[in-house]
mmCIF file of the N, C-alpha and C atoms, coordinates in Angstrom:
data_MODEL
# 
_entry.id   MODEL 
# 
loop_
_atom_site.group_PDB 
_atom_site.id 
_atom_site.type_symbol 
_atom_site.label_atom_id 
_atom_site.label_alt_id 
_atom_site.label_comp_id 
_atom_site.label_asym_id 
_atom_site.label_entity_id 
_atom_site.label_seq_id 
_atom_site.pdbx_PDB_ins_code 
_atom_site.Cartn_x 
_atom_site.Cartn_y 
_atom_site.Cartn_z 
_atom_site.occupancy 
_atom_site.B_iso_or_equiv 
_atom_site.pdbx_formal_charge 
_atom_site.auth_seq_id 
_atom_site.auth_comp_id 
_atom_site.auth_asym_id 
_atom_site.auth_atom_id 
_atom_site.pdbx_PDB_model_num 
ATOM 1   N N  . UNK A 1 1  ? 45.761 76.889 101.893 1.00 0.00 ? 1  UNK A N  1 
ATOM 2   C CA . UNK A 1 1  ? 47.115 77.375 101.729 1.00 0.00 ? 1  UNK A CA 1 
ATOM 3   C C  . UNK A 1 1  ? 47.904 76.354 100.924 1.00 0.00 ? 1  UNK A C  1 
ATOM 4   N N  . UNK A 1 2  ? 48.737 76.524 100.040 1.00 0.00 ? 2  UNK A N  1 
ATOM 5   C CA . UNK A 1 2  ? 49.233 75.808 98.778  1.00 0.00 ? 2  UNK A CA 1 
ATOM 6   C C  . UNK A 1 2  ? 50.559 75.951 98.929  1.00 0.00 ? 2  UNK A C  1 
ATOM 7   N N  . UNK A 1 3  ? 51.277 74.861 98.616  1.00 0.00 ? 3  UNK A N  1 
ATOM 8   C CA . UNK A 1 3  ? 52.533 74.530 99.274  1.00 0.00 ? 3  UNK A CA 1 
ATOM 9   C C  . UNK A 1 3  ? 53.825 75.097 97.926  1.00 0.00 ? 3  UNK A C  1 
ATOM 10  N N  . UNK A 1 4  ? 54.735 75.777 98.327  1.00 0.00 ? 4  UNK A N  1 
ATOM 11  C CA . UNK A 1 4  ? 55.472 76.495 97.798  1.00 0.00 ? 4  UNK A CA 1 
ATOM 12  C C  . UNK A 1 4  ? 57.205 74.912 97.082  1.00 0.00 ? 4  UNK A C  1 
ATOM 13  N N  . UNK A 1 5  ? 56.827 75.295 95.805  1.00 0.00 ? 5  UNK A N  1 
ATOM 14  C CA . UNK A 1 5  ? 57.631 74.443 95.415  1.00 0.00 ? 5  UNK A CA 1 
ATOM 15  C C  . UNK A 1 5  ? 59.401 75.583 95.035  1.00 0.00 ? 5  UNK A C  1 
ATOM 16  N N  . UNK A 1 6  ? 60.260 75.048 95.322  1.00 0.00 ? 6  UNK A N  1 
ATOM 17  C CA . UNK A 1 6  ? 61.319 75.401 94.734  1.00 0.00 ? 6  UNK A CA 1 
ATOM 18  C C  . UNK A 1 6  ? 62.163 74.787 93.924  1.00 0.00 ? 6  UNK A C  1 
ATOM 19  N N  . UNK A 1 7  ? 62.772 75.271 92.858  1.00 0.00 ? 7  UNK A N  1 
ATOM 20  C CA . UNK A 1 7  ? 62.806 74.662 91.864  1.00 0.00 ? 7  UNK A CA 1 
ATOM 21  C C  . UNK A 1 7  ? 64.581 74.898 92.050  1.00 0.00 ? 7  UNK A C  1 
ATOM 22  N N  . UNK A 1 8  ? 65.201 73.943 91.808  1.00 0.00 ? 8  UNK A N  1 
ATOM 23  C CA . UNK A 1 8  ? 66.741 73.710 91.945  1.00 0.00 ? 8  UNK A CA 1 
ATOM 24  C C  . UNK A 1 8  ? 67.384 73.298 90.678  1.00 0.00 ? 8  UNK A C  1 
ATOM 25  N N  . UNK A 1 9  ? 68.486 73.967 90.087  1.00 0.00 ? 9  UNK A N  1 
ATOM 26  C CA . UNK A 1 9  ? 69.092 74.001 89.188  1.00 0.00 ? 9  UNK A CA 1 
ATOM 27  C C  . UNK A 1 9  ? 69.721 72.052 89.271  1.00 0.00 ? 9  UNK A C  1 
ATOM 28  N N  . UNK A 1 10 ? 69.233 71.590 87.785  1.00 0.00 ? 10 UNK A N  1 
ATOM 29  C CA . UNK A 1 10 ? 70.473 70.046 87.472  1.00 0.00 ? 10 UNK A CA 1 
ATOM 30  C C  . UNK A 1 10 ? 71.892 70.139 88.295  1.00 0.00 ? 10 UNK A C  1 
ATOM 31  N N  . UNK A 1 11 ? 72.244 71.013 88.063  1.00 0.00 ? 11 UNK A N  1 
ATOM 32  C CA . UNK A 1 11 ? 73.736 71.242 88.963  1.00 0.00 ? 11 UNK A CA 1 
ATOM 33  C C  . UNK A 1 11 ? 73.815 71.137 89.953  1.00 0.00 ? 11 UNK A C  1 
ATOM 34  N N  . UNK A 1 12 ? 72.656 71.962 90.978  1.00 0.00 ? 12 UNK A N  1 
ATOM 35  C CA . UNK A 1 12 ? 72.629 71.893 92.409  1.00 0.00 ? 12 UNK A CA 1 
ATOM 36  C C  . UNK A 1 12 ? 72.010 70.465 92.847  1.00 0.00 ? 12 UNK A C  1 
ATOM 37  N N  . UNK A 1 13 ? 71.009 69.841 91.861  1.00 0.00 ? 13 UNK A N  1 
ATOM 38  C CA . UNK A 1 13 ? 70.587 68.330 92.728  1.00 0.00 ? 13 UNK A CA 1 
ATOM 39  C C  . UNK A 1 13 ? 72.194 67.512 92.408  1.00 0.00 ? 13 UNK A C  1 
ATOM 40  N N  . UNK A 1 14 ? 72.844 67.778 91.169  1.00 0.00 ? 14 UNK A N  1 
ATOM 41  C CA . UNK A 1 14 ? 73.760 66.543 91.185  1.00 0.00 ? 14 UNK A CA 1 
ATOM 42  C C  . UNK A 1 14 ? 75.053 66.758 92.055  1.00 0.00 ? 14 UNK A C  1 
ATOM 43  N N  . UNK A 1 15 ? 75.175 68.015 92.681  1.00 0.00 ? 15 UNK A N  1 
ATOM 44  C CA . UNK A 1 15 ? 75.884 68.498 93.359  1.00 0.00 ? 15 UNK A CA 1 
ATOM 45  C C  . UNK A 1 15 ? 75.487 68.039 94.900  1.00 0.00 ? 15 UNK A C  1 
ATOM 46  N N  . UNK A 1 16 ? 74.199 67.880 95.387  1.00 0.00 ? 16 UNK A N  1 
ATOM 47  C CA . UNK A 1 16 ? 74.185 67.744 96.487  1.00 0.00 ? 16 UNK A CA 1 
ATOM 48  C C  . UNK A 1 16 ? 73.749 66.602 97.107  1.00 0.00 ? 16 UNK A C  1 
ATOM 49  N N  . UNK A 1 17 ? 73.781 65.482 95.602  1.00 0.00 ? 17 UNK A N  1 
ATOM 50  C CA . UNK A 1 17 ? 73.415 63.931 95.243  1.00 0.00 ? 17 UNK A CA 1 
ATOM 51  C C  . UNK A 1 17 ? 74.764 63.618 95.681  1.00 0.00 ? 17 UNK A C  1 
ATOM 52  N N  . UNK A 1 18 ? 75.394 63.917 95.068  1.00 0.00 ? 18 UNK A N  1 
ATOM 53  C CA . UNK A 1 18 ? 76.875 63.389 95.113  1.00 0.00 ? 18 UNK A CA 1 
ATOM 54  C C  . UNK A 1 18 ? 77.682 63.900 95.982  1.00 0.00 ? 18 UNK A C  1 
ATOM 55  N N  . UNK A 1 19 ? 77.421 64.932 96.601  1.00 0.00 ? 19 UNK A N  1 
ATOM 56  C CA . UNK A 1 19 ? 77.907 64.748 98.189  1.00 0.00 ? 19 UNK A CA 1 
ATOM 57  C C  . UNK A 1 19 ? 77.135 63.805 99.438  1.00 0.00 ? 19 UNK A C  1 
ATOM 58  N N  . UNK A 1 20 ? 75.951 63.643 99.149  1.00 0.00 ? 20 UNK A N  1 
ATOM 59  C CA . UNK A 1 20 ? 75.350 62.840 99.800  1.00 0.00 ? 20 UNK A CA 1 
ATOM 60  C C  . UNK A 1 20 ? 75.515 61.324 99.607  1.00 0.00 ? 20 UNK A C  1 
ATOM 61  N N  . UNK A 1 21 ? 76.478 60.617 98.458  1.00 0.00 ? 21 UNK A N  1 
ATOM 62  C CA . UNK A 1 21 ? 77.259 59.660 98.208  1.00 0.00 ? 21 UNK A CA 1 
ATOM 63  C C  . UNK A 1 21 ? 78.050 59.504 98.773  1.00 0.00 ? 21 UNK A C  1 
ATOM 64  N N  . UNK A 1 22 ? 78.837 60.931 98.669  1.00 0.00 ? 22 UNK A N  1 
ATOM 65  C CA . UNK A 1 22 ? 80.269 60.980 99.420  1.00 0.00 ? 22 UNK A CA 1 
ATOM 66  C C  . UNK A 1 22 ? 80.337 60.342 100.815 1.00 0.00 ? 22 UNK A C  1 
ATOM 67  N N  . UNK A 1 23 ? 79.716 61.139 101.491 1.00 0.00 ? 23 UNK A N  1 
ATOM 68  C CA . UNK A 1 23 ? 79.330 61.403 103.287 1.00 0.00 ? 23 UNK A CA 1 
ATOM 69  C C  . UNK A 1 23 ? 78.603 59.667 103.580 1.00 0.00 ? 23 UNK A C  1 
ATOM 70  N N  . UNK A 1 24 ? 78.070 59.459 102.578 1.00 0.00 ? 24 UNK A N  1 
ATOM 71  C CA . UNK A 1 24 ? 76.542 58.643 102.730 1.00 0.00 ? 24 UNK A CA 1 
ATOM 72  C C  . UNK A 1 24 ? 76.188 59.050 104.072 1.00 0.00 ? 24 UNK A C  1 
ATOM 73  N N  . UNK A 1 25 ? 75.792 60.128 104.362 1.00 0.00 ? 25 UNK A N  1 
ATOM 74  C CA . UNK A 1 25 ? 74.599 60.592 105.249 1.00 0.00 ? 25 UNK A CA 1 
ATOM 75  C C  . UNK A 1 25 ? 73.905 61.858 104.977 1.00 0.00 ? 25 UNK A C  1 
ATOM 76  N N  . UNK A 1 26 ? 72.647 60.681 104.356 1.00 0.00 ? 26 UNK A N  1 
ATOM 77  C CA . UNK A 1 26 ? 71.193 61.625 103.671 1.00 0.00 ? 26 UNK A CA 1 
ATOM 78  C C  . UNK A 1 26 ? 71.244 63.051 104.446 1.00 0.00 ? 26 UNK A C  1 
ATOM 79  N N  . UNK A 1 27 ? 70.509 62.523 105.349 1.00 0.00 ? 27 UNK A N  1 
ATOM 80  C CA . UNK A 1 27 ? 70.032 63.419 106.410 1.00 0.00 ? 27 UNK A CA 1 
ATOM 81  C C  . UNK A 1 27 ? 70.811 64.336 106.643 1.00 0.00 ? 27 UNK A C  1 
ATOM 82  N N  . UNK A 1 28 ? 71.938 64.475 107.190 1.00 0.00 ? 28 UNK A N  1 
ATOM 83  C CA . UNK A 1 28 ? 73.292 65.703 107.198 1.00 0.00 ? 28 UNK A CA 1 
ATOM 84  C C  . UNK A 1 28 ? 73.468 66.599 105.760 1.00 0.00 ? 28 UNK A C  1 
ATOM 85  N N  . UNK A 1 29 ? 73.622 65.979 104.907 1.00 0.00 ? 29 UNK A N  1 
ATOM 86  C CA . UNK A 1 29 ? 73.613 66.592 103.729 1.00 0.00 ? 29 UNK A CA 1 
ATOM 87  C C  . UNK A 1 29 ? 72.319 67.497 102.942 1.00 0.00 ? 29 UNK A C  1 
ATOM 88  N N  . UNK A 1 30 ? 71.232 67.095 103.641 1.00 0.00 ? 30 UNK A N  1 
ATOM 89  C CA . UNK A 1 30 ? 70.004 67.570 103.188 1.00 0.00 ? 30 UNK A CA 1 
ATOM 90  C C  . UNK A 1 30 ? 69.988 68.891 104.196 1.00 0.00 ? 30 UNK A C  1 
ATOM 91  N N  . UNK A 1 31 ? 70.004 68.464 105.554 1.00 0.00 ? 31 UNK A N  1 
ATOM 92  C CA . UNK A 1 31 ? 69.770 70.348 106.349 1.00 0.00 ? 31 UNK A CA 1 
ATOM 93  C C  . UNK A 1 31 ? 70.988 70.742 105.679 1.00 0.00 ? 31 UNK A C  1 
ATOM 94  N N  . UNK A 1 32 ? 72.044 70.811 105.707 1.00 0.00 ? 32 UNK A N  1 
ATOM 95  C CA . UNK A 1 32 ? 73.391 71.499 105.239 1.00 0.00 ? 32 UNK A CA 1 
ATOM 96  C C  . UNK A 1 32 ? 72.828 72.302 103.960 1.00 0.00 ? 32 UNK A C  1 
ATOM 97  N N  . UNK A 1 33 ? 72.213 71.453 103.576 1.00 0.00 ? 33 UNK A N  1 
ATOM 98  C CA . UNK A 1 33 ? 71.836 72.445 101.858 1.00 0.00 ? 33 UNK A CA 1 
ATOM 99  C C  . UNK A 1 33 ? 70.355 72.930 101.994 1.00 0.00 ? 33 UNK A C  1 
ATOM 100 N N  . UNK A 1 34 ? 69.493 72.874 102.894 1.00 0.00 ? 34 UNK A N  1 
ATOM 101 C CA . UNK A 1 34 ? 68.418 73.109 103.358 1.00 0.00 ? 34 UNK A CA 1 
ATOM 102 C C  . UNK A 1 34 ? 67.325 72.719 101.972 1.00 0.00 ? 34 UNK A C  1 
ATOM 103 N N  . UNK A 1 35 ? 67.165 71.306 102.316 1.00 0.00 ? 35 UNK A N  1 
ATOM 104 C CA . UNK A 1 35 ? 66.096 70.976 101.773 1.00 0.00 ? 35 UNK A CA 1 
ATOM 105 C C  . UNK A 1 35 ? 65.339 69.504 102.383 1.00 0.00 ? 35 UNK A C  1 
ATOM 106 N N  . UNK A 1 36 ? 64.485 69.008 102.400 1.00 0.00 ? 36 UNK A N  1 
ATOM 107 C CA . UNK A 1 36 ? 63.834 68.083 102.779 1.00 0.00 ? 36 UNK A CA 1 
ATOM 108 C C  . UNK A 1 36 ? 64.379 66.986 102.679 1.00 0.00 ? 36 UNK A C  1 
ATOM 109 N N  . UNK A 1 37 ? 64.917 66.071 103.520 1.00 0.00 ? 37 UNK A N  1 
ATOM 110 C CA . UNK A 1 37 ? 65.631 64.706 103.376 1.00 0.00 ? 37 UNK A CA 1 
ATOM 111 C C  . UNK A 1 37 ? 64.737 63.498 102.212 1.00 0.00 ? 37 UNK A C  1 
ATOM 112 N N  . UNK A 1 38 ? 63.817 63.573 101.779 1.00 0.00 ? 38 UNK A N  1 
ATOM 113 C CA . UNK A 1 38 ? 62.687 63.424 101.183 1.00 0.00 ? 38 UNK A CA 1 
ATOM 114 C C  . UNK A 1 38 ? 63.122 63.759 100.018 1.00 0.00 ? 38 UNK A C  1 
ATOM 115 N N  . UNK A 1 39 ? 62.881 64.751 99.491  1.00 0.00 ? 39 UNK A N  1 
ATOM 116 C CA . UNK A 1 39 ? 63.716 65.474 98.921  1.00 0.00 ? 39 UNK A CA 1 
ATOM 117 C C  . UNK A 1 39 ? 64.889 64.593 97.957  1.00 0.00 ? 39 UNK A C  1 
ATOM 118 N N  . UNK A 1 40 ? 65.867 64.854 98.918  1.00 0.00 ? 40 UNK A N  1 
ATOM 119 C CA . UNK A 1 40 ? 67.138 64.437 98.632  1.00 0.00 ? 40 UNK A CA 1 
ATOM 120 C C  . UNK A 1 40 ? 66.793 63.115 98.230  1.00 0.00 ? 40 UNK A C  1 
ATOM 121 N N  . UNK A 1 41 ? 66.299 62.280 99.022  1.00 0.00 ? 41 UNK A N  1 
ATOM 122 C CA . UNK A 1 41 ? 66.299 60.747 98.736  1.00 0.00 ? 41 UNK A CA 1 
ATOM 123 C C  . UNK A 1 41 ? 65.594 60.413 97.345  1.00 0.00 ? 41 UNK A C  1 
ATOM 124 N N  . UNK A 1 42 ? 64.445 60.622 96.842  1.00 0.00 ? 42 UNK A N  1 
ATOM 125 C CA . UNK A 1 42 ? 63.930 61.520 95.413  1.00 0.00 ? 42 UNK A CA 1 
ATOM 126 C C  . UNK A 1 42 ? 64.954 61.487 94.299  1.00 0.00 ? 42 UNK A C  1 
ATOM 127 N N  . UNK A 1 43 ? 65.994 62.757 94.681  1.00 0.00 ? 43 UNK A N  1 
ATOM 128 C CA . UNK A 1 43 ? 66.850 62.793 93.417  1.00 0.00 ? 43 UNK A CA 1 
ATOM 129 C C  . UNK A 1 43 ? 67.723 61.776 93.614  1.00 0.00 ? 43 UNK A C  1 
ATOM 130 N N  . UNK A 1 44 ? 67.783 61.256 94.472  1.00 0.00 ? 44 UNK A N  1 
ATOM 131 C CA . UNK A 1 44 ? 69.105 59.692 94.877  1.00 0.00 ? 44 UNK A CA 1 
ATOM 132 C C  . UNK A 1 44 ? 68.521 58.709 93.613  1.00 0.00 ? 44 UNK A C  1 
ATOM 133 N N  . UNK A 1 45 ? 67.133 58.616 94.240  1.00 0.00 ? 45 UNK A N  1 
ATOM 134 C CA . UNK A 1 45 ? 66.557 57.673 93.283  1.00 0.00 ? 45 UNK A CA 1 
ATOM 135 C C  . UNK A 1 45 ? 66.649 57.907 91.865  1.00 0.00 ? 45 UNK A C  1 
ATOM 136 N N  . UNK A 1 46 ? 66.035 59.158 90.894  1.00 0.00 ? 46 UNK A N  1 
ATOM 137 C CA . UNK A 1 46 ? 66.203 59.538 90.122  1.00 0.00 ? 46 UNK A CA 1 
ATOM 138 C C  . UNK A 1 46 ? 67.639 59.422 89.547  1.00 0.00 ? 46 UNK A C  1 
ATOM 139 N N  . UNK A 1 47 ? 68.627 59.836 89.906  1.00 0.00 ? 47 UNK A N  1 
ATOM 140 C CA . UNK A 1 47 ? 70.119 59.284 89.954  1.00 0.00 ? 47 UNK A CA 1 
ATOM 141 C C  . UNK A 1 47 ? 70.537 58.112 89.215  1.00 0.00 ? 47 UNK A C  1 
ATOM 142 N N  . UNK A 1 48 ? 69.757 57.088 90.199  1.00 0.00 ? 48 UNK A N  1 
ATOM 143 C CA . UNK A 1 48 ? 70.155 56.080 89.722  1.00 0.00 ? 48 UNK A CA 1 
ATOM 144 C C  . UNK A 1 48 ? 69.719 55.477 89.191  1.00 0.00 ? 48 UNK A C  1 
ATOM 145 N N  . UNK A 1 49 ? 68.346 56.091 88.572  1.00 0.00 ? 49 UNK A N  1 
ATOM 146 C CA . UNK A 1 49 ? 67.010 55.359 87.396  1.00 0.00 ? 49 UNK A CA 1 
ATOM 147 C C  . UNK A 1 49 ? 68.183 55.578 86.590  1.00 0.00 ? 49 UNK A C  1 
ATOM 148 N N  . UNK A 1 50 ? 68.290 57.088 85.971  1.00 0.00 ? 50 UNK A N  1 
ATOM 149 C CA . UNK A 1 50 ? 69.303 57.843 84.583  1.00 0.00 ? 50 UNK A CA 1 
ATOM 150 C C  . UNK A 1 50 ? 70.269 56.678 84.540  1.00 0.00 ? 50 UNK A C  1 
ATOM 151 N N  . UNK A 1 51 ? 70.900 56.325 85.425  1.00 0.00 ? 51 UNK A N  1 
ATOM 152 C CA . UNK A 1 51 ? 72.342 55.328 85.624  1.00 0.00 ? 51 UNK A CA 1 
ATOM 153 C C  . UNK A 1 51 ? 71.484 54.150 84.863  1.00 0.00 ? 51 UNK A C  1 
ATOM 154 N N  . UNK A 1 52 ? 70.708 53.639 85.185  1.00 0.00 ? 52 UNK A N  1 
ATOM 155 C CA . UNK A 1 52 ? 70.532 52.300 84.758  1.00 0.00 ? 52 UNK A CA 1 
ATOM 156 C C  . UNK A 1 52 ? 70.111 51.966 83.444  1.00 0.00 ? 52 UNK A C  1 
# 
């Protein structure tokens, strides 16, 4: 069985990057938008590769 990827619009990761700045709490912000805290932490990183 093969694991189902979903694919999220630039808008929606920088949208739910940057509320997860806001709050700074990963974890809350990731079920709220229902996706894997994993996940989230991922595009955090990515984030701040682009930034540098």
């Amino acid at each position: 069985m093969g694991k189902i990827q979903k694919h999220h619009s630039p808008q929606f990761k920088a949208d739910v990057v940057l509320e997860s700045l806001i709050t700074g709490n990963v974890s809350a912000t990731a079920n709220r938008n229902q996706i894997h805290e994993s996940v989230l932490r991922r595009w955090r990183k990515e984030f701040r590769d682009k930034l540098s």
